[in-house]
C-alpha positions in Angstrom: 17.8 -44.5 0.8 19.7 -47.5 -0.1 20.4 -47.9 -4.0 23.0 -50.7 -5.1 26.4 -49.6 -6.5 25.9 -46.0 -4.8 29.1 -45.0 -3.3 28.5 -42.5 0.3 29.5 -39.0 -1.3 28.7 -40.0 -5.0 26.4 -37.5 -5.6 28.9 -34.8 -5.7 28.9 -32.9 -9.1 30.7 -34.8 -11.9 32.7 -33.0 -14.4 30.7 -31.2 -17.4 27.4 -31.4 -15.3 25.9 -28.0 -13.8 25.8 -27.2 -10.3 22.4 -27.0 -8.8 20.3 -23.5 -8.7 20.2 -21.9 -5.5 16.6 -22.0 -4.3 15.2 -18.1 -4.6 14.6 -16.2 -1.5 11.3 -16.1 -0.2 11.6 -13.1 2.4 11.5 -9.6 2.4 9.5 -7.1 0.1 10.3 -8.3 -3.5 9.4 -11.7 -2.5 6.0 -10.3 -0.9 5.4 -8.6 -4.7 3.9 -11.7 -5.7 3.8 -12.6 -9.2 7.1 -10.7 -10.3 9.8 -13.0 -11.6 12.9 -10.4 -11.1 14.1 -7.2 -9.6 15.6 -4.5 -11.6 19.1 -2.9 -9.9 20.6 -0.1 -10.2 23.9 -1.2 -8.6 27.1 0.9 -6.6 28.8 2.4 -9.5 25.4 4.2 -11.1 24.3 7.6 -11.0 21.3 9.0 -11.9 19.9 12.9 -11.3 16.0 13.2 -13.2 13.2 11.3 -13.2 12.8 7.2 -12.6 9.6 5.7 -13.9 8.7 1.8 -14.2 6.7 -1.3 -13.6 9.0 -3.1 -12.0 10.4 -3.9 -8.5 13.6 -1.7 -8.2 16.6 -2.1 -6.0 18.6 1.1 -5.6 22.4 0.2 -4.6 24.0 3.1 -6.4 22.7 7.3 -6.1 19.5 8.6 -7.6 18.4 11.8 -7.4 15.4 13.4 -8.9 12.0 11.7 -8.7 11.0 8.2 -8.7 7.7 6.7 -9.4 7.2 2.9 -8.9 3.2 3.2 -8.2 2.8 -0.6 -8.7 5.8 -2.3 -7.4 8.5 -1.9 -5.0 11.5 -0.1 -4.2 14.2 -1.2 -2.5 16.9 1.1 -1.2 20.0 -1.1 -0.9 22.7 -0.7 2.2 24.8 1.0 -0.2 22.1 2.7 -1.9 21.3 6.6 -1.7 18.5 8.2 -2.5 17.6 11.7 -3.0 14.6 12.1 -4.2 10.6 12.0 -3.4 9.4 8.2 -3.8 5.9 6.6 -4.9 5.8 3.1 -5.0 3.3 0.7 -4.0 5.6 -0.9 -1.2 9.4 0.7 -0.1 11.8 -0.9 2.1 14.9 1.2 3.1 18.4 -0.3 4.1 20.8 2.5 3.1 20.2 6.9 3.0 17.2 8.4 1.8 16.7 12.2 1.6 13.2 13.0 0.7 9.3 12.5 0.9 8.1 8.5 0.9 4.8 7.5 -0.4 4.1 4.1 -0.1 0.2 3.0 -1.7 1.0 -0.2 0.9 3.8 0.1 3.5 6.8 1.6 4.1 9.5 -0.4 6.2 12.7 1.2 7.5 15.0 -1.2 8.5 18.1 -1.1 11.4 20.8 0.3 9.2 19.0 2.6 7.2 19.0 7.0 7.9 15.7 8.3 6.7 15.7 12.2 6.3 11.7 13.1 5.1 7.9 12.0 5.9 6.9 8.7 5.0 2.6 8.3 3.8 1.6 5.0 4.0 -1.3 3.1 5.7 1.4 0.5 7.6 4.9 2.2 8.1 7.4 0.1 10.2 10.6 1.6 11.7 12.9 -1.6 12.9 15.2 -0.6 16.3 18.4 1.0 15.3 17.0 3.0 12.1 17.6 6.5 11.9 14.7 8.7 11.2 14.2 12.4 11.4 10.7 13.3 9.8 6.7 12.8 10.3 4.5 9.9 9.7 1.4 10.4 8.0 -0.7 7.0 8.3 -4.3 8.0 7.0 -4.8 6.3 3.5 -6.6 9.5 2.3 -3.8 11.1 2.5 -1.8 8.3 1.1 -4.7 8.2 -2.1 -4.1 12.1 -2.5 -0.5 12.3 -2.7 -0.1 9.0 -4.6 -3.1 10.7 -7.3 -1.5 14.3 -7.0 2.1 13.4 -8.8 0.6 12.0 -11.4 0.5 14.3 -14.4 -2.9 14.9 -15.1 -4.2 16.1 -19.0 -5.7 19.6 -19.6 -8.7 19.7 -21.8 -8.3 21.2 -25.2 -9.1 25.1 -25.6 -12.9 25.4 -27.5 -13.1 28.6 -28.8 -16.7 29.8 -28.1 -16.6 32.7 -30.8 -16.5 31.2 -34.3 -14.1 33.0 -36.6 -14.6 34.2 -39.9 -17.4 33.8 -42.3 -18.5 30.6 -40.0 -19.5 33.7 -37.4 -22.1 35.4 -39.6 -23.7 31.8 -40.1 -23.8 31.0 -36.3 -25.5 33.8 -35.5 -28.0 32.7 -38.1 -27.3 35.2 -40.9 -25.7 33.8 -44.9 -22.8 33.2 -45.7 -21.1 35.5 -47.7 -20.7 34.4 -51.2 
């Protein structure tokens, strides 16, 4: 409070020194990810038309079209951002257009300015006053664990031949090898 040969306004920044971090936001989805230091962006001037996979919290400010799939982490549609294309992500939070089916393993929030054109399947979906949404709501986490399980390519087993071919087939079916 009181120090001696401190000035009132001294503690301004003196030449060469670096200005003070900004303190890191603390609201809204990306901070509720937890232990995630950063957000990925995709910011106004991208464009993107296939398929978006990662493990990262995403922030969509540019145009994506295609599919995106974000099953642990959290998308963020961006005011500017538009999005055409069928989401899963463990949490989604809309401010700008999407076009398409969200999936949401957590929640799904649509905030005031967003526009929403598709279902949203989550087991908490919020739609703030002044969003625009044309679509269904789908709030049974069964269905949420079936769609979030059914995009995910699943591996076919390997073809087993149950006729040996060759002179292996004479020995399977307990005769002698030829010699």
């Amino acid at each position: 409070m009181f120090e001696i040969g401190k000035k009132e306004g001294s503690d301004r920044q003196q030449p060469g020194q670096r200005p003070a971090e900004p303190a890191p936001r603390t609201d809204g989805p990306a901070a509720a990810a937890g232990s995630r230091q950063g957000v990925a962006v995709i910011g106004r001037s991208i464009k993107i038309d296939g398929d978006l996979q990662g493990e990262e919290d995403l922030r969509i400010e540019g145009d994506v079209k295609g599919t995106i799939q974000l099953r642990n982490s959290t998308l963020i549609v961006g005011a500017e951002g538009k999005v055409r294309a069928t989401v899963y992500a463990k949490t989604v939070a809309v401010d700008g257009l999407v076009e398409g089916d969200l999936y949401g393993s957590e929640r799904i929030t649509v905030r005031k300015t967003a526009e929403v054109r598709g279902n949203l399947t989550a087991p908490r979906v919020s739609l703030e006053d002044g969003a625009r949404f044309k679509g269904s709501i789908e709030m049974d986490p069964d269905a949420v664990s079936n769609a979030m399980g059914a995009s995910q390519p699943k591996s076919k087993p390997a073809a087993v031949s149950s006729a040996p071919a060759g002179d292996d087939a004479a020995v399977a079916a307990g005769g002698r090898k030829p010699r």
